[in-house]
C-alpha positions in Angstrom: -2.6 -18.6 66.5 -0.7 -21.2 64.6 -2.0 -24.1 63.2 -1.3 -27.2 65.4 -0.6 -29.3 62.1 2.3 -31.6 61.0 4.7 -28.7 60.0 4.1 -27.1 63.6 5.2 -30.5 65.3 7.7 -30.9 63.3 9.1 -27.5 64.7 9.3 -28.2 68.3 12.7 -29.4 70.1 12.8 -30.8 73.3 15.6 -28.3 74.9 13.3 -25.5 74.0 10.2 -27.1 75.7 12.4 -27.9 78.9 13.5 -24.2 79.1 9.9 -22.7 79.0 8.3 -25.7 81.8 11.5 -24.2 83.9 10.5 -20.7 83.2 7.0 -20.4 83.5 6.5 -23.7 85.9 9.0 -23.9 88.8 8.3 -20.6 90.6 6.5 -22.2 93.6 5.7 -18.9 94.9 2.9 -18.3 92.3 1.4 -21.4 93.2 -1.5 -22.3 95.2 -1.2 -25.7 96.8 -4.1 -27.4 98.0 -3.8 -30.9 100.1 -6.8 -32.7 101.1 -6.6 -36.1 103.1 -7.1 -37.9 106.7 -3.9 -35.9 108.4 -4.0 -33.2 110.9 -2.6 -29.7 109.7 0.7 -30.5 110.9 1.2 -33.3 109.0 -0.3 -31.8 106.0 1.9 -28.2 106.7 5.1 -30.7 107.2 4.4 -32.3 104.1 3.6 -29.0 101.9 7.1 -27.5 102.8 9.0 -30.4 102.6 7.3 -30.8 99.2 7.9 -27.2 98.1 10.9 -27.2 99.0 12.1 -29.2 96.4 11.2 -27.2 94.1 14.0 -25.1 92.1 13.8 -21.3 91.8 16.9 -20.3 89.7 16.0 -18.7 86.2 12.4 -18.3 87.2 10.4 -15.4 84.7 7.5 -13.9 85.9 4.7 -14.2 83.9 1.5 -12.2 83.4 -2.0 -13.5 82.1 -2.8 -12.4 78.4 -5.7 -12.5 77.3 -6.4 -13.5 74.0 -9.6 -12.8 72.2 -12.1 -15.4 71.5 -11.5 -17.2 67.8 -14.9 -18.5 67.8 -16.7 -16.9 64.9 -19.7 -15.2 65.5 -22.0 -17.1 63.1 -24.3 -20.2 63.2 -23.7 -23.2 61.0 -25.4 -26.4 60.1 -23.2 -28.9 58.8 -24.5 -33.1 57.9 -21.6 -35.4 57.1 -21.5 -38.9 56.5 -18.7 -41.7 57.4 -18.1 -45.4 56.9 -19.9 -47.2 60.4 -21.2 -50.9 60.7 -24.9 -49.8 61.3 -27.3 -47.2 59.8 -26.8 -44.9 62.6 -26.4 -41.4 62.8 -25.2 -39.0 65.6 -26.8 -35.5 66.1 -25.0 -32.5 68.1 -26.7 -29.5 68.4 -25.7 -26.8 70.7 -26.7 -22.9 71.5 -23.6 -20.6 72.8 -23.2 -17.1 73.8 -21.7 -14.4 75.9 -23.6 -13.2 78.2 -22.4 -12.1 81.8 -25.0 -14.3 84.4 -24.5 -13.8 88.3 -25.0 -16.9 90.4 -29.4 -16.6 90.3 -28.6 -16.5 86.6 -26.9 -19.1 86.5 -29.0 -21.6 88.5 -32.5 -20.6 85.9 -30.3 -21.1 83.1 -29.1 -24.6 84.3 -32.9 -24.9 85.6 -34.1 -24.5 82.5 -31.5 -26.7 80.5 -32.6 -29.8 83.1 -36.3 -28.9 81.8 -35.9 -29.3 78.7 -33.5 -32.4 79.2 -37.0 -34.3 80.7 -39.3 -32.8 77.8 -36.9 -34.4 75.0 -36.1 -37.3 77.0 -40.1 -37.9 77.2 -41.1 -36.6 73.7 -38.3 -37.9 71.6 -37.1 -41.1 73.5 -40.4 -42.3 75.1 -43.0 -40.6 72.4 -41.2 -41.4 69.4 -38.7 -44.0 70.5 -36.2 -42.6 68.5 -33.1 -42.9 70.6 -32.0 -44.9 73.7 -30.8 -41.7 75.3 -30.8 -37.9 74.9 -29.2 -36.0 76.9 -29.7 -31.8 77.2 -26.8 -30.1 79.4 -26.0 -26.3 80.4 -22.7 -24.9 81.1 -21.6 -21.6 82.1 -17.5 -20.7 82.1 -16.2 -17.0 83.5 -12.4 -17.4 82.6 -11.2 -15.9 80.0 -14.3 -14.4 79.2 -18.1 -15.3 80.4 -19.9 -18.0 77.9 -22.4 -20.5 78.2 -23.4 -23.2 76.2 -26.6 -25.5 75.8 -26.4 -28.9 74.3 -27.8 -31.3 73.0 -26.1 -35.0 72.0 -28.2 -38.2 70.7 -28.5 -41.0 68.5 -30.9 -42.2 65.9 -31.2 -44.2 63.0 -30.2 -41.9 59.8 -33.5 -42.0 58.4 -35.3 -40.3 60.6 -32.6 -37.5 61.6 -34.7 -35.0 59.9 -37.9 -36.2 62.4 -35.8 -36.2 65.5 -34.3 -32.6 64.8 -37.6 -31.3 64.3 -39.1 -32.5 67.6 -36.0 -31.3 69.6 -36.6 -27.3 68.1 -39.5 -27.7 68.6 -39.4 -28.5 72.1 -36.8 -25.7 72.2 -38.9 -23.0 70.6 -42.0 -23.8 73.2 -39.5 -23.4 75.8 -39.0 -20.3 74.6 -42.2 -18.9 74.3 -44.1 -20.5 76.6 -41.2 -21.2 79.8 -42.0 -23.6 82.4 -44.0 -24.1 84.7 -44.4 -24.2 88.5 -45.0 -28.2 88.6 -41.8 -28.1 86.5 -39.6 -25.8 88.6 -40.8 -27.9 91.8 -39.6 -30.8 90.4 -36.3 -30.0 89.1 -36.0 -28.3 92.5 -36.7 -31.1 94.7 -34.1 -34.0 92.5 -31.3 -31.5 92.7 -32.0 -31.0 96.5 -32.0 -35.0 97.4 -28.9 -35.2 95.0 -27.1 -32.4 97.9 -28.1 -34.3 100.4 -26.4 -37.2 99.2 -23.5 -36.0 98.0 -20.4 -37.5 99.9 -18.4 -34.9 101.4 -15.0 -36.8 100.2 -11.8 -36.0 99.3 -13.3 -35.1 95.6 -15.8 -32.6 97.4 -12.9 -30.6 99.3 -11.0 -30.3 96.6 -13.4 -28.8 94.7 -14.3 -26.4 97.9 -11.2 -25.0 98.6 -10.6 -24.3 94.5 -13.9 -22.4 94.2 -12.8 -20.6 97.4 -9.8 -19.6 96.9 -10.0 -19.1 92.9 -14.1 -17.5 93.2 -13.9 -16.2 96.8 -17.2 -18.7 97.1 -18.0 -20.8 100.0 -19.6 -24.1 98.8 -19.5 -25.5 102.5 -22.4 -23.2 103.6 -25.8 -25.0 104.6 -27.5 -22.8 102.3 -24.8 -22.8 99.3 -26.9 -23.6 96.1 -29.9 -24.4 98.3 -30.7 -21.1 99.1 -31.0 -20.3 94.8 -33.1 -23.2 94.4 -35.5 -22.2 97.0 -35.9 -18.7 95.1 -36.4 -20.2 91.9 -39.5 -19.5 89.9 -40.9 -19.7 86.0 -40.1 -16.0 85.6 -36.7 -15.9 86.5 -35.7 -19.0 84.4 -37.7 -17.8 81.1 -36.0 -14.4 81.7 -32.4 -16.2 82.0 -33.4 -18.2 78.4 -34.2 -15.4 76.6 -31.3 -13.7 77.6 -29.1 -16.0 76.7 -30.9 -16.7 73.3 -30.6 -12.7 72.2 -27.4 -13.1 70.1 -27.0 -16.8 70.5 -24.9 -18.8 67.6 -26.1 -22.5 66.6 -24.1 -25.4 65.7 -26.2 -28.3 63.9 -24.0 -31.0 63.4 -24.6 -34.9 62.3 -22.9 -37.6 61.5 -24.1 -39.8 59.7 -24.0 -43.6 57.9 -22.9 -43.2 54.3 -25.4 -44.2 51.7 -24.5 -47.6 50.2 -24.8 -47.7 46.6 -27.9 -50.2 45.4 -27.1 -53.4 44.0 -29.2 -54.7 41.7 -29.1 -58.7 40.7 -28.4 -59.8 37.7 -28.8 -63.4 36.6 -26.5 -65.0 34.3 -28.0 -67.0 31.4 -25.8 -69.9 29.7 -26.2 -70.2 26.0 
């Protein structure tokens, strides 16, 4: 893999990029065309061929998917740095990542338990402590190329009292861990992402998304009891099982950003002889 730098750019010509879109872009067969609007499905077939038809075949190369493997190294690391910025503020990002292969119950605990611990901080370190405006703790699970999931956590406090904030965010991590959550907890979460399905708009934004997971996952998000049907058979167990799954192995990143220290002044007063 080679370095995107300034000698890299340097090395690219226009031709060559122009041949490789033509190559590995303008075979419309290996496409999957999706059109969502207020049209009936003659309108939107007429419009898909007359659309795909446009597009040239000649010098076409079929391509298959390579898979490369991951160059994420497999250790933790804890990094503070500090930058010029108009106010003694400093940013913290810390998040948890591994590899682990979750199925769809899996998946829901883990992002139960991420929304958990998103209220815990927000209460503890924002409200308790009043060390930040806002905090925010988010889960996310990818399958392609290779199965991953992250947990993160982003805020902002005043650089003196990073170490303070850090401290109250593992440790509201580490009683997560041993201790889970509880039914109160898992009823709530439950019930908010509920009225949030309910209210979703089914818009143009919402069939897009249905007929990708469908046709790329084979999954139908349009079911009544899509998503509904794995909150309803959520419970502590399952979502402290899904945690400490995805914490066996798990790499850290601790990064912050930080106001530089300004050198101290000291006065000195001038004496006339």
């Amino acid at each position: 893999n080679a370095a995107v730098d300034s000698a890299y750019v340097a090395r690219m010509e226009l031709e060559r990029v122009k041949r490789v879109f033509r190559e590995r872009f303008c075979a419309p067969e290996e496409f999957t065309f999706c059109l969502v609007g207020d049209l009936s499905e003659e309108e939107a077939r007429n419009y898909a061929a007359r659309y795909i038809g446009t597009l040239p075949s000649a010098g076409v190369r079929r391509e298959r998917a390579v898979v490369h493997p991951s160059t994420v190294r497999n250790v933790s690391l804890s990094r503070t740095f500090e930058a010029e910025r108009p106010d003694d503020k400093a940013n913290v990002d810390i998040s948890f990542s591994n590899n682990r292969k979750f199925n769809r119950p899996q998946r829901m605990a883990f992002w139960l338990a991420g929304a958990v611990l998103n209220s815990r901080c927000k209460e503890e370190i924002r409200e308790r402590r009043s060390g930040t405006y806002n905090i925010d703790v988010s889960t996310r699970y990818d399958e392609y190329a290779e199965p991953r999931e992250w947990l993160t956590v982003r805020f902002e406090t005043g650089s003196d009292r990073v170490d303070e904030m850090k401290e109250a965010f593992y440790g509201e991590w580490e009683y997560l861990l041993r201790e889970g959550v509880t039914p109160e907890d898992v009823r709530s979460i439950v019930e908010a992402r509920k009225q949030h399905i309910a209210a979703q708009p089914r818009d143009t934004g919402f069939w897009i998304n249905a007929l990708y997971n469908y046709i790329g996952k084979g999954v139908d998000v349009t079911r009544p009891d899509y998503e509904v049907g794995d909150l309803d058979r959520m419970t502590p167990k399952k979502v402290r099982r899904a945690v400490r799954c995805f914490w066996r192995g798990a790499r850290k990143t601790d990064i912050v950003i930080k106001a530089a220290s300004r050198p101290e002044t000291t006065n000195t007063k001038k004496t006339g002889v």
